[in-house]
N, CA, C and O atoms as a GROMACS GRO file, in nm:
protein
  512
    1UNK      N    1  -2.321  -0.618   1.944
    1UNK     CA    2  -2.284  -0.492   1.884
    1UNK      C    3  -2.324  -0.380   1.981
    1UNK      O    4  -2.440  -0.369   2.019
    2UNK      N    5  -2.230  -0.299   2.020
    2UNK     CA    6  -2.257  -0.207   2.130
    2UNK      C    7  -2.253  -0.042   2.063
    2UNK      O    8  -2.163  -0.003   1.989
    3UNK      N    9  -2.348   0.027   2.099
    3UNK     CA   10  -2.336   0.129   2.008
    3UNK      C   11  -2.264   0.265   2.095
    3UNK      O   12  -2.285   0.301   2.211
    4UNK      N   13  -2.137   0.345   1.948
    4UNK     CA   14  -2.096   0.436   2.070
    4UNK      C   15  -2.091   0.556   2.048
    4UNK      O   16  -2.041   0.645   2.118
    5UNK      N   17  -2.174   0.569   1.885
    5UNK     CA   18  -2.201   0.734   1.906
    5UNK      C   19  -2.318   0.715   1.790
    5UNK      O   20  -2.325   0.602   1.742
    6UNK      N   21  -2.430   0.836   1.732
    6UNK     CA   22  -2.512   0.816   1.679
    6UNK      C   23  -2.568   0.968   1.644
    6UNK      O   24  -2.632   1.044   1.717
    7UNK      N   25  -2.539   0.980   1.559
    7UNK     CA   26  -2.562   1.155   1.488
    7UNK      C   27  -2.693   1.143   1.427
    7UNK      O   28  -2.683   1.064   1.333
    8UNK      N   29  -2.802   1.182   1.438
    8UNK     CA   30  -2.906   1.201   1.329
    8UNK      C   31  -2.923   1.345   1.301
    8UNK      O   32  -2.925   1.432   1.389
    9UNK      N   33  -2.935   1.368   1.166
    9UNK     CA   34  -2.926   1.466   1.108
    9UNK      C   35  -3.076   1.478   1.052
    9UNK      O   36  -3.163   1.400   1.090
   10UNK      N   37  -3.107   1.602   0.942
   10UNK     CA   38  -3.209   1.647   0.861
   10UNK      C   39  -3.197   1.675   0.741
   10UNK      O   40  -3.088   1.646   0.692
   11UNK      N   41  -3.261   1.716   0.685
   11UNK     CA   42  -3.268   1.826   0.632
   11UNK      C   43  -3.456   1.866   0.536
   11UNK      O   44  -3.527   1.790   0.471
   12UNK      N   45  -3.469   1.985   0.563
   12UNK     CA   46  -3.616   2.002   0.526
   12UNK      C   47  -3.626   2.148   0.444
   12UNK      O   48  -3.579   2.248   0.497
   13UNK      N   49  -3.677   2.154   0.338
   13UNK     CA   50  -3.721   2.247   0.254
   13UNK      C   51  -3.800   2.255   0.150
   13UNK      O   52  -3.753   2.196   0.053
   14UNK      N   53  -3.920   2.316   0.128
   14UNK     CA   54  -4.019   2.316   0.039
   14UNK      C   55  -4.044   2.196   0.067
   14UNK      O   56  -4.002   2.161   0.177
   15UNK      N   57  -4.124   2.079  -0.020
   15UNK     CA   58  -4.163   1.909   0.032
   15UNK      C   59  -4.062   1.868   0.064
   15UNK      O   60  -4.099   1.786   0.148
   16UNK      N   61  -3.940   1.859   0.062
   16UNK     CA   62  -3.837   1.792   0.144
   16UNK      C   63  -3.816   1.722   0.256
   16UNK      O   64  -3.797   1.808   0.342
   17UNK      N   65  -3.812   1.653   0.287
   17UNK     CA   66  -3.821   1.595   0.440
   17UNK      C   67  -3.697   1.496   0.468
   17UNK      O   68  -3.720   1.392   0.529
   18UNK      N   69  -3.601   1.518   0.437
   18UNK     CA   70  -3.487   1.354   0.471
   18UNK      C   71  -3.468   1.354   0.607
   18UNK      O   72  -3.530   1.432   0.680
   19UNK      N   73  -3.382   1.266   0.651
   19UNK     CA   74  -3.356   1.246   0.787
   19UNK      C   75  -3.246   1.118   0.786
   19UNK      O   76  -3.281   1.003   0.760
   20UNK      N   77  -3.104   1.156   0.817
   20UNK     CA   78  -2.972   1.070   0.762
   20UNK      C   79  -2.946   1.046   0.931
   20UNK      O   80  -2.962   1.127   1.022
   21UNK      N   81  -2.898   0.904   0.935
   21UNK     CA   82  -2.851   0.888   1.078
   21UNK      C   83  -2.715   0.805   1.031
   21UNK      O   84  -2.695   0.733   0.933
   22UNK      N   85  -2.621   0.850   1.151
   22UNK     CA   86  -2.479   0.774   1.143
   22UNK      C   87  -2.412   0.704   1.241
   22UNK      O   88  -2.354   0.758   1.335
   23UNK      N   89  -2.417   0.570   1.219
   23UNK     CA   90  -2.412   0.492   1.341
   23UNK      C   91  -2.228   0.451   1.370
   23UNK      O   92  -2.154   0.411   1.281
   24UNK      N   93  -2.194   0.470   1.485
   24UNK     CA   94  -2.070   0.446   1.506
   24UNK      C   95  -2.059   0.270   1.610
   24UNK      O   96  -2.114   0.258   1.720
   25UNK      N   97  -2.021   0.215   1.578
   25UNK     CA   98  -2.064   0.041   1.698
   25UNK      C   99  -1.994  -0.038   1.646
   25UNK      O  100  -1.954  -0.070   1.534
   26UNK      N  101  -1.983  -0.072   1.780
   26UNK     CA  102  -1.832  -0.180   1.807
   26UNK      C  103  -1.888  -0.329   1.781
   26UNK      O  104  -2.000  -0.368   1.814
   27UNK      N  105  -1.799  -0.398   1.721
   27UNK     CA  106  -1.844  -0.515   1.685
   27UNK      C  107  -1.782  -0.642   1.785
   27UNK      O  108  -1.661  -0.664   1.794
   28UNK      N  109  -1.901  -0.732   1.869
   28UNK     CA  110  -1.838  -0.804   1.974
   28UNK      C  111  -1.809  -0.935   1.948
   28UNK      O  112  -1.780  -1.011   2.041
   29UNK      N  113  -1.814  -0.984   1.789
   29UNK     CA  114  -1.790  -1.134   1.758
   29UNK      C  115  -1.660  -1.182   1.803
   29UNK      O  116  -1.555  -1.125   1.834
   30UNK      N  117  -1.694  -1.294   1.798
   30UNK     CA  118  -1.583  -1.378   1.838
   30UNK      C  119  -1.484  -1.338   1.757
   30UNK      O  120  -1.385  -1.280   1.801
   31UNK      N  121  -1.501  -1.366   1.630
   31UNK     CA  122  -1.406  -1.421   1.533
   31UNK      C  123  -1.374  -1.262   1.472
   31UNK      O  124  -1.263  -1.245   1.421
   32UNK      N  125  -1.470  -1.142   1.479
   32UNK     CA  126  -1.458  -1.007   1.464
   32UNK      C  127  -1.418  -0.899   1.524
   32UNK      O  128  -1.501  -0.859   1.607
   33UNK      N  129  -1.327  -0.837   1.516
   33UNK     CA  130  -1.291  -0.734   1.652
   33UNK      C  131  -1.288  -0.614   1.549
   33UNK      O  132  -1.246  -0.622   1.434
   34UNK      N  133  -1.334  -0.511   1.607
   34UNK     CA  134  -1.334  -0.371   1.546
   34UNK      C  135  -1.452  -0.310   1.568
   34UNK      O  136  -1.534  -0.348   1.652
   35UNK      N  137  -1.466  -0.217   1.494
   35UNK     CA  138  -1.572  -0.095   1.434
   35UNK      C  139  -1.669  -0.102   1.315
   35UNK      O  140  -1.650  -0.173   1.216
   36UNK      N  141  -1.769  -0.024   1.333
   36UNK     CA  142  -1.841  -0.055   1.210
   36UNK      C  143  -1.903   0.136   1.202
   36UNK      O  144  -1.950   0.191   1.302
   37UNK      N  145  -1.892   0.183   1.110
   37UNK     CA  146  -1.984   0.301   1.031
   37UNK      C  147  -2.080   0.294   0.939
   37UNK      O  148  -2.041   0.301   0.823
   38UNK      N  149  -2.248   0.277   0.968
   38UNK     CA  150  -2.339   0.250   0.919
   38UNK      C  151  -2.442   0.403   0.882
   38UNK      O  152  -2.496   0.465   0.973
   39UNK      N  153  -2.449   0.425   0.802
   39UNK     CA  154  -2.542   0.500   0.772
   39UNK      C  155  -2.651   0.515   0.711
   39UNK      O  156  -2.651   0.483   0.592
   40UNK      N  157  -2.779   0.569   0.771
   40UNK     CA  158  -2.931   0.505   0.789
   40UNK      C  159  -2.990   0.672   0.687
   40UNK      O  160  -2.963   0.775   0.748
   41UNK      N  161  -3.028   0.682   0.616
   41UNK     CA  162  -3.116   0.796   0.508
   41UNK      C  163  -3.277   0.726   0.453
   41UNK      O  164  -3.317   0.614   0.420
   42UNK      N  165  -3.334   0.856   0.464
   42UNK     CA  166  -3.472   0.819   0.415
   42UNK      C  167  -3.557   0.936   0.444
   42UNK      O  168  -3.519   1.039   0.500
   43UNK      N  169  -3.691   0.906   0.396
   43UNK     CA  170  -3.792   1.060   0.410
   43UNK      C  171  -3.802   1.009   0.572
   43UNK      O  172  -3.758   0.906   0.624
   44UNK      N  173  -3.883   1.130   0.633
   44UNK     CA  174  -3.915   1.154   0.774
   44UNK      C  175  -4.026   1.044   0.835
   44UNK      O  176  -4.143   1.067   0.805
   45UNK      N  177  -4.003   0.940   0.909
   45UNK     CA  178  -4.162   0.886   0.904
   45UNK      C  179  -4.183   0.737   0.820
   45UNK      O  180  -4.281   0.664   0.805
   46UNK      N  181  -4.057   0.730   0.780
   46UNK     CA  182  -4.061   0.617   0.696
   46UNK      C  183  -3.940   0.527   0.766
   46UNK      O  184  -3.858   0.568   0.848
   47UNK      N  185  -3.957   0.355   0.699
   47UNK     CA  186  -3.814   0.285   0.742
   47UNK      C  187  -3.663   0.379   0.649
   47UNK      O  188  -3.649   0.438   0.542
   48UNK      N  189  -3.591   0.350   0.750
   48UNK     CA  190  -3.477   0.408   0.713
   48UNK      C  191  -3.394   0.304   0.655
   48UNK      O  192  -3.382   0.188   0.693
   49UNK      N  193  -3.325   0.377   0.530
   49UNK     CA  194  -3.229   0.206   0.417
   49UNK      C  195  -3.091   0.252   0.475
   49UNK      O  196  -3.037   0.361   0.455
   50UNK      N  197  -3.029   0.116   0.572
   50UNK     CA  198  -2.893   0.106   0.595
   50UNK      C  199  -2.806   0.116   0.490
   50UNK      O  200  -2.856   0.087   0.382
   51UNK      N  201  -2.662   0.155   0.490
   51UNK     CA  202  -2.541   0.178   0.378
   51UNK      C  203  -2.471   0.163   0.468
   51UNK      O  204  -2.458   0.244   0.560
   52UNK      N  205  -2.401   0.034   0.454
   52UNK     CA  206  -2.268  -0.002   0.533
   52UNK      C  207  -2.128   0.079   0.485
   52UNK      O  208  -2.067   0.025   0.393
   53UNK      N  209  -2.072   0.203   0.538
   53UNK     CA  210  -1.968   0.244   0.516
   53UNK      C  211  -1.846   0.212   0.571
   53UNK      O  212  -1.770   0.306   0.590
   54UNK      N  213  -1.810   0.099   0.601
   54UNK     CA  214  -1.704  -0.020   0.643
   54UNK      C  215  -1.756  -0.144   0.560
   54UNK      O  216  -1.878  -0.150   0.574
   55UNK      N  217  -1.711  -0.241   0.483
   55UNK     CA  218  -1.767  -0.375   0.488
   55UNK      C  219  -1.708  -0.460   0.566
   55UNK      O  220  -1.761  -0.571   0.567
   56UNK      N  221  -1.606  -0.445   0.640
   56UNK     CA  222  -1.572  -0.516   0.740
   56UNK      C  223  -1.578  -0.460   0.887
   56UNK      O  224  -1.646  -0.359   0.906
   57UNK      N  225  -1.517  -0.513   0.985
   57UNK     CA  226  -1.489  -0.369   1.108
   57UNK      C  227  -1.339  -0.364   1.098
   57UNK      O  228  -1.263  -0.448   1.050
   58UNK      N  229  -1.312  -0.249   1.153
   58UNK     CA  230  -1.193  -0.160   1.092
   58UNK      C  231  -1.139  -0.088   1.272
   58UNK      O  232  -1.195  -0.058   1.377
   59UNK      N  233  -1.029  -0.090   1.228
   59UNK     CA  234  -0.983  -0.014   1.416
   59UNK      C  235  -1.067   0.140   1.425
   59UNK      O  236  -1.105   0.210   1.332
   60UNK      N  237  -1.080   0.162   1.579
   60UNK     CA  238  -1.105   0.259   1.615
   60UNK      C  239  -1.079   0.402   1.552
   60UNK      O  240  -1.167   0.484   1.527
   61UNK      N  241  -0.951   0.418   1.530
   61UNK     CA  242  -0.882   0.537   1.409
   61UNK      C  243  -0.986   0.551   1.323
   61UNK      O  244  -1.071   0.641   1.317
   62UNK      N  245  -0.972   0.450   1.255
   62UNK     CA  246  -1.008   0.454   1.076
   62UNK      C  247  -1.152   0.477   1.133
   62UNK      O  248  -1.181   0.596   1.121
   63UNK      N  249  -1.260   0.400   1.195
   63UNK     CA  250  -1.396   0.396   1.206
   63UNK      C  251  -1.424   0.576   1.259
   63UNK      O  252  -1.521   0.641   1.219
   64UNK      N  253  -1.320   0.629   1.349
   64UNK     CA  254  -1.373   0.755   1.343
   64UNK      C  255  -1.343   0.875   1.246
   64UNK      O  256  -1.398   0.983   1.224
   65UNK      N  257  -1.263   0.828   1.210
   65UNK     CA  258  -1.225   0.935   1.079
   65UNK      C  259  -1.352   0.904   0.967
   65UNK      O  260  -1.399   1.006   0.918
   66UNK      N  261  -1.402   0.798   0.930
   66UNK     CA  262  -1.473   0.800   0.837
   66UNK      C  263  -1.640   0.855   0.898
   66UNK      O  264  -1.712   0.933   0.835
   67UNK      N  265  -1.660   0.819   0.977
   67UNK     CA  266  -1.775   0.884   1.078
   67UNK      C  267  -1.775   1.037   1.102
   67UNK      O  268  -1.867   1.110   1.063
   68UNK      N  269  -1.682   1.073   1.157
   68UNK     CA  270  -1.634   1.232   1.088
   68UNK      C  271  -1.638   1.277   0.965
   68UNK      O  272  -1.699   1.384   0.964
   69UNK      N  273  -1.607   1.252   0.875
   69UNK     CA  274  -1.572   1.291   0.734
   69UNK      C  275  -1.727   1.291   0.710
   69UNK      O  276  -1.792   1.394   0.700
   70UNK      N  277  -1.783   1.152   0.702
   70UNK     CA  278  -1.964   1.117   0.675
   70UNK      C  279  -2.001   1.239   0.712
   70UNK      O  280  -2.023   1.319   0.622
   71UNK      N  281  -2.017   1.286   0.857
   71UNK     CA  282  -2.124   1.382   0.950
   71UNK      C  283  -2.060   1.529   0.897
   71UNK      O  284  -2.119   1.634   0.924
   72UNK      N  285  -1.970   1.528   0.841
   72UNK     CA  286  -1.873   1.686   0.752
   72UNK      C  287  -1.938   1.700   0.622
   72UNK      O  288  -1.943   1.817   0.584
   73UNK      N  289  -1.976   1.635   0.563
   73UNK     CA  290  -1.972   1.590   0.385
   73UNK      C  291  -2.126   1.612   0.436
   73UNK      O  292  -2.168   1.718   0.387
   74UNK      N  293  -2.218   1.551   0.511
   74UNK     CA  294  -2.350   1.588   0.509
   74UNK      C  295  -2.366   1.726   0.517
   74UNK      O  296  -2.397   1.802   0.425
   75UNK      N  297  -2.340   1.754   0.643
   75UNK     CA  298  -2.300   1.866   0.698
   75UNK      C  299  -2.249   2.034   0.602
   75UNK      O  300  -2.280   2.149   0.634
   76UNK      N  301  -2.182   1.996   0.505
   76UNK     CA  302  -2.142   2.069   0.419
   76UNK      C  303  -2.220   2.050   0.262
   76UNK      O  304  -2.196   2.125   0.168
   77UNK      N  305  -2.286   1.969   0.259
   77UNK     CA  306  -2.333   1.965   0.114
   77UNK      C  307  -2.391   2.028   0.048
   77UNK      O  308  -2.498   2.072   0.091
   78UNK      N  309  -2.355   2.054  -0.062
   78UNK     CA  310  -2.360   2.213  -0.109
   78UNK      C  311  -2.518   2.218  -0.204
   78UNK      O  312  -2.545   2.333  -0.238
   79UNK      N  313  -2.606   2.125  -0.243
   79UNK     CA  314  -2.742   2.126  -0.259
   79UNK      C  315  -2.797   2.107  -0.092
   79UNK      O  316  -2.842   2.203  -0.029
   80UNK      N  317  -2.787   1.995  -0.046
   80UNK     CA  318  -2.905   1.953   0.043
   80UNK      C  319  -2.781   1.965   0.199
   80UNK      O  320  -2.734   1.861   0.247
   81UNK      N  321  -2.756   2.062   0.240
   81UNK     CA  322  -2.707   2.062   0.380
   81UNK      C  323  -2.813   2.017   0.513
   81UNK      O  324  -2.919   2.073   0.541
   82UNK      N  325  -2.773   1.942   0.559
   82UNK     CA  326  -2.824   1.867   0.658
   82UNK      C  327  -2.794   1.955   0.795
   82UNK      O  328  -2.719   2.051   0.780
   83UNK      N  329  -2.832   1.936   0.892
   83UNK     CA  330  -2.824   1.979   1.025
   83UNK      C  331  -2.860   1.888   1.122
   83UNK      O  332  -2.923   1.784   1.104
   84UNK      N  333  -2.809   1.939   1.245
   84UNK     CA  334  -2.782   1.804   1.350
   84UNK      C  335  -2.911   1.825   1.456
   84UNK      O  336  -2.931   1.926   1.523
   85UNK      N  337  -2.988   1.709   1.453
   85UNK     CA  338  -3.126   1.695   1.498
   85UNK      C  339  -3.060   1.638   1.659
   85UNK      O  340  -3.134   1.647   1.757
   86UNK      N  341  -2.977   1.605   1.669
   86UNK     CA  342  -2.964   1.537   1.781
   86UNK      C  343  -2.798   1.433   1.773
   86UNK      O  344  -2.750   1.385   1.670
   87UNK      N  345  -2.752   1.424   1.880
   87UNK     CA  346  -2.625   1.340   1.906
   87UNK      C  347  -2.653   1.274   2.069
   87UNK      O  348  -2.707   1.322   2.169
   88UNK      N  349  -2.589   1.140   2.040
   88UNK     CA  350  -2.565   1.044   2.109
   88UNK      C  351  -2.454   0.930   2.136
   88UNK      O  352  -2.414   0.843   2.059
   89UNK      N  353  -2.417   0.960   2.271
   89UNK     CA  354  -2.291   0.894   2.276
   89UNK      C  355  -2.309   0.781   2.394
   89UNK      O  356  -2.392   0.786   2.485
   90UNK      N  357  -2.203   0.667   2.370
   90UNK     CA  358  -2.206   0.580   2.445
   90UNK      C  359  -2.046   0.603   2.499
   90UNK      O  360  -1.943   0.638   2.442
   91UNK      N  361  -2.089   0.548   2.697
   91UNK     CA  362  -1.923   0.517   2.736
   91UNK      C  363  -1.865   0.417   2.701
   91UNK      O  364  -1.758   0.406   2.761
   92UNK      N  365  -1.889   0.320   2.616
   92UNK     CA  366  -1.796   0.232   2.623
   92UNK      C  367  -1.666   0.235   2.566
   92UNK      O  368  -1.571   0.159   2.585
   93UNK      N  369  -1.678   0.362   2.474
   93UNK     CA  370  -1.516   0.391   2.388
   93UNK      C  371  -1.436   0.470   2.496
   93UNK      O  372  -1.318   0.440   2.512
   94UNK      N  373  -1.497   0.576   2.575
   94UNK     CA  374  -1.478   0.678   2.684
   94UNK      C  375  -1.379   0.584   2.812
   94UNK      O  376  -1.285   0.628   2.878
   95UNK      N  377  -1.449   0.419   2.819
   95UNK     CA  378  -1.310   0.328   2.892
   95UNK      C  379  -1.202   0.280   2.833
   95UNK      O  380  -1.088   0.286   2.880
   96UNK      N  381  -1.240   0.217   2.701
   96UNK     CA  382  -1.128   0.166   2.630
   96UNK      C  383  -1.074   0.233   2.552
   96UNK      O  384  -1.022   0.164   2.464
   97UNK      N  385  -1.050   0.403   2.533
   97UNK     CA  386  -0.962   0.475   2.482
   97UNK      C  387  -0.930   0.567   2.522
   97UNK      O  388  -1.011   0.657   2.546
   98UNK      N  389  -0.802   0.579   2.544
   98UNK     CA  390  -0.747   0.738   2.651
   98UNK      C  391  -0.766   0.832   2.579
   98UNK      O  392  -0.759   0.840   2.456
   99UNK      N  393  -0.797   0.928   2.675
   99UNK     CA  394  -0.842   1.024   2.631
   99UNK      C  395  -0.737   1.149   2.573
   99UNK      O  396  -0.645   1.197   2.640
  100UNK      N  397  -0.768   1.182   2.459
  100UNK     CA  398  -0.700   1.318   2.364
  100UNK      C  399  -0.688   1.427   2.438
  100UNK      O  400  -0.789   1.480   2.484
  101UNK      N  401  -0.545   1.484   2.467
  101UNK     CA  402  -0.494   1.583   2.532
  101UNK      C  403  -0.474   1.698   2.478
  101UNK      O  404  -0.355   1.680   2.452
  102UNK      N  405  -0.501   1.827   2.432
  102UNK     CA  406  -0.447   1.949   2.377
  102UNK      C  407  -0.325   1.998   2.424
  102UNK      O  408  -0.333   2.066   2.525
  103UNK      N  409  -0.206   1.979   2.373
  103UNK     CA  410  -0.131   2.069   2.454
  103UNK      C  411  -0.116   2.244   2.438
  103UNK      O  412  -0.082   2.294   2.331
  104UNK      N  413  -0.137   2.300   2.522
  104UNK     CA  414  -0.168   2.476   2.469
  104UNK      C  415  -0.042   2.530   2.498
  104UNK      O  416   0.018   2.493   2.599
  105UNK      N  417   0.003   2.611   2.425
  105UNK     CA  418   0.139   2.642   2.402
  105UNK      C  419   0.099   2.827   2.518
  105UNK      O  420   0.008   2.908   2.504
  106UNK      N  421   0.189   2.824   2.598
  106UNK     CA  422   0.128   2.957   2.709
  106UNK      C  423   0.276   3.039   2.704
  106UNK      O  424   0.373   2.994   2.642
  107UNK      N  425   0.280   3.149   2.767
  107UNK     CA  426   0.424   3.279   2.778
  107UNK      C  427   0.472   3.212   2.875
  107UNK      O  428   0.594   3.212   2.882
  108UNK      N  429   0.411   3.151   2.959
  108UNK     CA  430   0.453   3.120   3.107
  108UNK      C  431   0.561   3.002   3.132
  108UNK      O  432   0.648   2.984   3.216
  109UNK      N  433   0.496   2.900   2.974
  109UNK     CA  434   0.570   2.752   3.014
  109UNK      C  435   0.684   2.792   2.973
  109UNK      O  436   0.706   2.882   2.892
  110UNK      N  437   0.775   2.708   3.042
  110UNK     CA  438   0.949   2.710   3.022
  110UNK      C  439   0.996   2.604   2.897
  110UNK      O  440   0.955   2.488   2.903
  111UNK      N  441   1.070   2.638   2.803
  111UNK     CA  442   1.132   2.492   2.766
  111UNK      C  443   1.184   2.441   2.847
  111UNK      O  444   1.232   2.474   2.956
  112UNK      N  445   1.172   2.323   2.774
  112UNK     CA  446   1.222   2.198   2.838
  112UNK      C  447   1.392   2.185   2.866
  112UNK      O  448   1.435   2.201   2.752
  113UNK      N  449   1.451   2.175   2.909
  113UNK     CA  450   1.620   2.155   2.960
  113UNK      C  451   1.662   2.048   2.831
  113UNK      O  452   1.585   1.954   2.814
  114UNK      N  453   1.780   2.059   2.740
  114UNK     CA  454   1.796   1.973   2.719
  114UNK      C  455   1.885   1.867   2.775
  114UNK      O  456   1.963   1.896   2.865
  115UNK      N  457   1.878   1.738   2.725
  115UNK     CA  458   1.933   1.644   2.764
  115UNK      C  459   2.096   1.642   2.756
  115UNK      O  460   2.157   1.656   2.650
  116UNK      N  461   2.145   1.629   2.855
  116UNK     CA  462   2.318   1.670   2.822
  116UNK      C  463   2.370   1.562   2.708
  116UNK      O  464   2.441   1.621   2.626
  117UNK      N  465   2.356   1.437   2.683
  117UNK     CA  466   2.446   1.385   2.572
  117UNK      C  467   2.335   1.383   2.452
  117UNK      O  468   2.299   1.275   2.404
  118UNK      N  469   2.300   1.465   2.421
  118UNK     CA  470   2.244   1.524   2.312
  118UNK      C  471   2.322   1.570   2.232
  118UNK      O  472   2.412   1.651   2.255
  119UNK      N  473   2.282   1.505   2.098
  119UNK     CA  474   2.417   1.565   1.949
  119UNK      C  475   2.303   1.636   1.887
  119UNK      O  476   2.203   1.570   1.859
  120UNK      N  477   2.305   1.736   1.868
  120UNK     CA  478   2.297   1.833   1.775
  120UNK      C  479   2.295   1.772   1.612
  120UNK      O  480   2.400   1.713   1.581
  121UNK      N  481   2.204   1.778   1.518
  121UNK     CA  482   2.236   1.785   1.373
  121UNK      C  483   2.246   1.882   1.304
  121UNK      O  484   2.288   1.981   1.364
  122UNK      N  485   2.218   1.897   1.168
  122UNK     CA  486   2.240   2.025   1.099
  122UNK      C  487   2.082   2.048   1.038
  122UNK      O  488   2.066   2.117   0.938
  123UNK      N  489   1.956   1.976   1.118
  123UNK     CA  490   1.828   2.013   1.078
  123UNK      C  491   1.811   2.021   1.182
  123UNK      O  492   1.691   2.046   1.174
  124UNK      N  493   1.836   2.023   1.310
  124UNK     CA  494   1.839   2.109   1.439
  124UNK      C  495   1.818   2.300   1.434
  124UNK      O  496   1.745   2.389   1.478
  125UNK      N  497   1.937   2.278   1.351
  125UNK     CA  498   1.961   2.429   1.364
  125UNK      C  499   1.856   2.509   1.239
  125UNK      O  500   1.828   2.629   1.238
  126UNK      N  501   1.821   2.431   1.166
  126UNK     CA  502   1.728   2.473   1.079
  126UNK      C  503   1.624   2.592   1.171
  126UNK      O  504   1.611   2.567   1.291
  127UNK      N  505   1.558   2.705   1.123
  127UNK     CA  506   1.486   2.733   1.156
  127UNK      C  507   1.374   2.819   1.015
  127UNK      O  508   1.404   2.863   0.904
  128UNK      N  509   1.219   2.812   1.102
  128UNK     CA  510   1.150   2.805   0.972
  128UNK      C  511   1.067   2.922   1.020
  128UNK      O  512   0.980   2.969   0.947
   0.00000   0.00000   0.00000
């Protein structure tokens, strides 16, 4: 199991003390291929109780969307908001997944030419 990102969070007020960690790791079994989202909560100082949020491993997509959503939903919780004590990332997703491009829309870029045997529809001409 190779680990490839790892959020630990807080949160502290009056006796309060939690401390939520969110584990993102790739699963290397034979017979298992995928992702796993594990998340580790408990007071400060103490063992931390795992909550498997996958019960299986799940593709890359799905494992980061739910790892996101987790570290948002802490992040936002409207009694006990948490804050980010620290982040950690591994390269091993950084080789085996290309990397996300922005395209920024500028005054400068040209459209594109269209293609000459291009048909036209009637949701072409739509405009919104």
């Amino acid at each position: 199991m190779a680990l490839i990102e790892k959020v630990c969070l807080y949160y502290r007020e009056g006796t309060s003390d939690k401390v939520y960690e969110i584990h993102l790791t790739q699963e290397d079994d034979d017979d298992e291929q995928g992702f796993r989202v594990t998340g580790y909560n408990g007071r400060r100082g103490t063992k931390l109780v795992a909550q498997s949020k996958t019960p299986h491993p799940v593709p890359y997509r799905t494992a980061r969307y739910i790892f996101d959503n987790l570290e948002a939903a802490k992040l936002n919780h409207r009694r006990t908001p948490y804050r980010v004590a620290s982040r950690e990332s591994g390269t091993t997703i950084a080789q085996s997944q290309p990397a996300r491009t922005v395209k920024q829309n500028s005054v400068a870029e040209q459209p594109s030419v269209p293609d000459e045997n291009y048909q036209a529809t009637w949701l072409d001409a739509l405009e919104f």
